[in-house]
C-alpha positions, -999 to 999 in steps of 0.1 A, spaced: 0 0 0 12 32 -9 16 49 28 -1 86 13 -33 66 13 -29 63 51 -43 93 59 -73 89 36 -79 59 51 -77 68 86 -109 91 82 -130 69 65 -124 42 91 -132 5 86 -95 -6 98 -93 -46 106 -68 -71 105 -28 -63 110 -10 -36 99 25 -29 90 42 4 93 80 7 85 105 26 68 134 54 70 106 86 73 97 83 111 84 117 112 53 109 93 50 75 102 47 89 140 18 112 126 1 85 112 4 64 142 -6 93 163 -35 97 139 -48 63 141 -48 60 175 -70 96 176 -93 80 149 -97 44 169 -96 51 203 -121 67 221 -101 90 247 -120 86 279 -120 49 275 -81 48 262 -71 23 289 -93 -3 284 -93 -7 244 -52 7 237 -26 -15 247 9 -6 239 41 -36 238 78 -30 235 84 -56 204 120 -62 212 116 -83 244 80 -96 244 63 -134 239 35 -146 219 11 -151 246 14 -118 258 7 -103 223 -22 -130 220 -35 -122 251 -34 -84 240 -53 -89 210 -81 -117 224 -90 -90 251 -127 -76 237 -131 -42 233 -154 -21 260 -180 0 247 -164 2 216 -166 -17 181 -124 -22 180 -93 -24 205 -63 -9 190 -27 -33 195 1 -15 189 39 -39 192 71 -13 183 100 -31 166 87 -66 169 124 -86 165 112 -112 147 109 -88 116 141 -65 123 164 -102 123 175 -100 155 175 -126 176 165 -108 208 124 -117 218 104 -149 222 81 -146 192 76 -178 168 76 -165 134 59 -195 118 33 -192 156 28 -154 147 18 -160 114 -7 -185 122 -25 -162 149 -27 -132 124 -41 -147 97 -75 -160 124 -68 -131 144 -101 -116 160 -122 -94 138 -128 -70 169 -86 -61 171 -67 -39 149 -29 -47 154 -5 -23 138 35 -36 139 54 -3 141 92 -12 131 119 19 135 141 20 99 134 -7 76 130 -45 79 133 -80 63 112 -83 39 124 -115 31 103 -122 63 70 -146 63 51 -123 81 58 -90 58 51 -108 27 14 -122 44 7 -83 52 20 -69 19 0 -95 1 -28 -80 20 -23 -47 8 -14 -32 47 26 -34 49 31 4 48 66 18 37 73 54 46 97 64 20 118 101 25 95 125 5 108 131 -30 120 167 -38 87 181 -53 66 163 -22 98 181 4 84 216 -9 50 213 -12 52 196 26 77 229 33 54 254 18 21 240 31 39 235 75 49 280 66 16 285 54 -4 275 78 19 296 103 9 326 81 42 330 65 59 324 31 91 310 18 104 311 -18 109 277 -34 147 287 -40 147 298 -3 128 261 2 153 244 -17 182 262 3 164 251 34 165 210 22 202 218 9 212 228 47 191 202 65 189 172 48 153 152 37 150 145 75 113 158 80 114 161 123 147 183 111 136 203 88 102 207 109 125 218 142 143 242 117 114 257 105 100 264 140 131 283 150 126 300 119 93 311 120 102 326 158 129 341 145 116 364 122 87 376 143 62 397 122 80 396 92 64 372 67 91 357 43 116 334 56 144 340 35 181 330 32 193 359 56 176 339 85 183 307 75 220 315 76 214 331 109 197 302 128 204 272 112 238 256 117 244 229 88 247 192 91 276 173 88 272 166 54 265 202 43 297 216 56 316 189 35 294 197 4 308 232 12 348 222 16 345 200 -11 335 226 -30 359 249 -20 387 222 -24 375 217 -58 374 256 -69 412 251 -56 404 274 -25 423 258 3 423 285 26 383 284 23 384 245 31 405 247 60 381 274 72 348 248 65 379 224 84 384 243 116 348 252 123 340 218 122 369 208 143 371 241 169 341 253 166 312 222 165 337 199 184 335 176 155 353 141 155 385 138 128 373 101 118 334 114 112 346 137 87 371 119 71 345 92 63 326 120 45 348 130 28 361 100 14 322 94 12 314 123 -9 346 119 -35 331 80 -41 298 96 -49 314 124 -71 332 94 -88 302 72 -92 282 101 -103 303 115 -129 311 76 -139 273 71 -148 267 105 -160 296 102 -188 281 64 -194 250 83 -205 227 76 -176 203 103 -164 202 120 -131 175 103 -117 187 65 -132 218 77 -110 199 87 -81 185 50 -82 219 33 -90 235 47 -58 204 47 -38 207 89 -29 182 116 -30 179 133 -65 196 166 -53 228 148 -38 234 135 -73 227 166 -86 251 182 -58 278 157 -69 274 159 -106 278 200 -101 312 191 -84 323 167 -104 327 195 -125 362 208 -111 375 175 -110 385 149 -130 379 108 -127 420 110 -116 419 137 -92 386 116 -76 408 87 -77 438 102 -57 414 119 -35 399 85 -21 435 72 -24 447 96 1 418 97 23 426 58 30 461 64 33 457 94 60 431 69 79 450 37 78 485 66 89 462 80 119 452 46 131 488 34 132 497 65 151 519 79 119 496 107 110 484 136 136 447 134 134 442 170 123 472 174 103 462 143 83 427 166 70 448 191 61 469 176 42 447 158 22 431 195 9 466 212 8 473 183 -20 441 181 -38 442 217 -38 475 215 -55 464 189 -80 
C-alpha cells in the first residue's frame, strides 16, 4: 500500500486485520500512528481498548492475550507492538515466526494490530510478505523533492508565512530530507523572524547551523574551486568550533569523493540524473550536488582523492599521521592537483 493513502484511510475508518508500518521517514509514520490511535480510540475509555508492547523483548502469549482481550463500549481495540524482533532479524524476543503468522491470519475481527518497526526490515520475512500480500505493509519512504516543498510550503503557510521555493530548496540543501529536522528548523525560523512574513536565506544562515554533510558539500566545494584557505576554514569550524570528530569527517569526505566518482562515472556512461539517483540509492539533489562538483574535477583527481583519504586513515590509526594534520593535508594536495 502506498503509505499517502494512510491518511485517507484513517478518516474513512473500517481498519481490521494487521498492519504494518516501516521505513526510513519516522516523522510521518509517527503522525500516522498518532492519527490512528485519535481516529480508533475513544479517549476517555483509552485504557481499556489501547494496549501498547515494547516488540524487542516480548512473547507470543502476551501479544495474543493483548489482541483476544474484547473491546469495551467500543466496536475495536487498538494493538500496537514497536519493533517486533522477529521482523528486524534479530534474535532478541520470544516470538515464533511461523506461531505469529498462524494467529494473524485468524486473528479476531474486533482487534486492529499495527507492527510499528523503526528504519526498515526483512522483507524476506513470512510475516511482511502475508501483510504486503494483504495490501497493509506500509513503507514510509523520505518524501521526494517536489513532495519536500510542497510539505515545506504547506507547515509555513499555515503559520501565516511564506518562503520562496529557491529559499525552500536552500532550506532542504542545509538540512537534509530528515522531516522532524527540517520541521524543528522551521520552528526556529518562523520565531525568529517575528512579524516579518518571508523566511528568506538571511535567517536561514542566521539560525540554522548545517549538518555534517553540508559543511563537507561546502569544503568540497571549495577544495574543488582550488580554495584551500576556504576549506581549511569549513575544516576548523567543524573541528574548533562544533567539536567535530577527525574520523566522522574523514569518512565523509572520502564518502562524498566516491559519490562524485560514481556520479560523474554514470553521468559520462549516458545515464540520467534520476537513473543515478536510483543506482546509488541517494536523493535526487545529492546526485545533482555531486554531478555539479564533479565539474572541477577529473575521474584521476577523484581517484587520488579517495586514495589519500585511506592512506591518512589507515597513517592515523597506526599513530603515523596527527589526526588533524592528516585533513589538512589531504586538501593542501588536492588543492595543489
Amino acid at each position: 500500500m502506498d503509505y499517502r493513502r494512510i491518511f485517507r484511510e484513517i478518516k474513512a475508518g473500517g481498519w481490521q486485520g494487521v498492519y504494518l508500518f516501516f521505513g526510513e521517514e519516522e516523522y510521518v509514520k509517527q503522525q500516522a500512528l498518532h492519527q490512528t490511535i485519535e481516529a480508533l480510540v475513544d479517549p476517555h475509555l483509552k485504557d481499556l481498548n489501547y494496549t501498547q508492547i515494547d516488540g524487542s523483548q516480548v512473547d507470543l502469549d502476551t501479544i495474543v492475550n493483548a489482541c483476544e482481550t474484547l473491546p469495551f463500549m467500543a466496536d475495536k481495540r487498538l494493538v500496537i507492538v514497536k519493533d517486533l524482533s522477529v521482523l528486524n532479524g534479530k534474535p532478541d524476543g520470544d516470538v515464533d515466526e511461523n506461531r505469529f503468522l498462524d494467529y494473524i491470519k485468524n486473528m479476531s475481527e474486533t482487534t486492529c494490530l499495527i507492527l510499528y518497526c523503526r528504519g526498515t526490515i526483512d522483507k524476506r520475512k513470512k510475516i511482511y510478505r502475508y501483510i504486503n500480500r494483504t495490501g497493509k505493509a506500509l513503507e514510509f519512504q523520505h518524501l521526494n523533492d517536489r513532495e519536500l516543498y510542497t510539505w515545506i510550503n504547506q507547515t509555513v503557510e499555515r503559520q501565516g508565512k511564506r518562503i520562496a521555493y529557491s529559499d525552500a530548496r536552500y532550506l532542504i540543501d542545509l538540512v537534509g530530507n530528515n522531516l522532524e529536522e527540517i520541521s524543528n528548523e522551521l520552528k526556529k525560523l518562523i520565531s525568529y523572524i517575528g512579524e516579518r512574513k518571508d523566511i528568506d536565506r538571511e535567517a536561514m544562515e542566521q539560525v540554522i547551523i548545517p549538518t555534517l554533510e553540508q559543511s563537507i558539500f561546502k569544503l568540497v566545494d571549495a577544495i574543488g574551486e582550488k580554495k584551500a584557505d576556504e576549506a581549511l576554514m569549513v575544516l576548523g569550524n567543524l573541528i574548533y568550533g562544533r567539536g567535530q570528530a577527525i574520523q566522522p569527517i574523514l569518512a565523509m569526505i572520502a564518502r562524498q569523493f566516491r559519490l562524485i566518482l560514481q556520479s560523474k562515472s554514470y553521468h559520462n556512461m549516458g545515464y540520467t540524473y534520476e537513473a543515478i539517483a536510483t543506482k546509488l540509492k541517494q536523493r535526487l539533489f545529492v546526485v545533482k550536488k555531486c554531478l555539479s562538483q564533479g565539474r572541477n574535477f577529473t575521474i584521476e583527481q577523484l581517484k587520488r582523492g579517495l586514495d589519500l583519504c585511506l592512506r591518512v586513515d589507515y597513517g592515523i590509526k597506526m599513530g603515523r599521521v596527527q589526526d588533524i594534520m592528516g585533513l589538512e593535508l589531504i586538501i593542501i594536495k588536492m588543492c595543489s592537483q
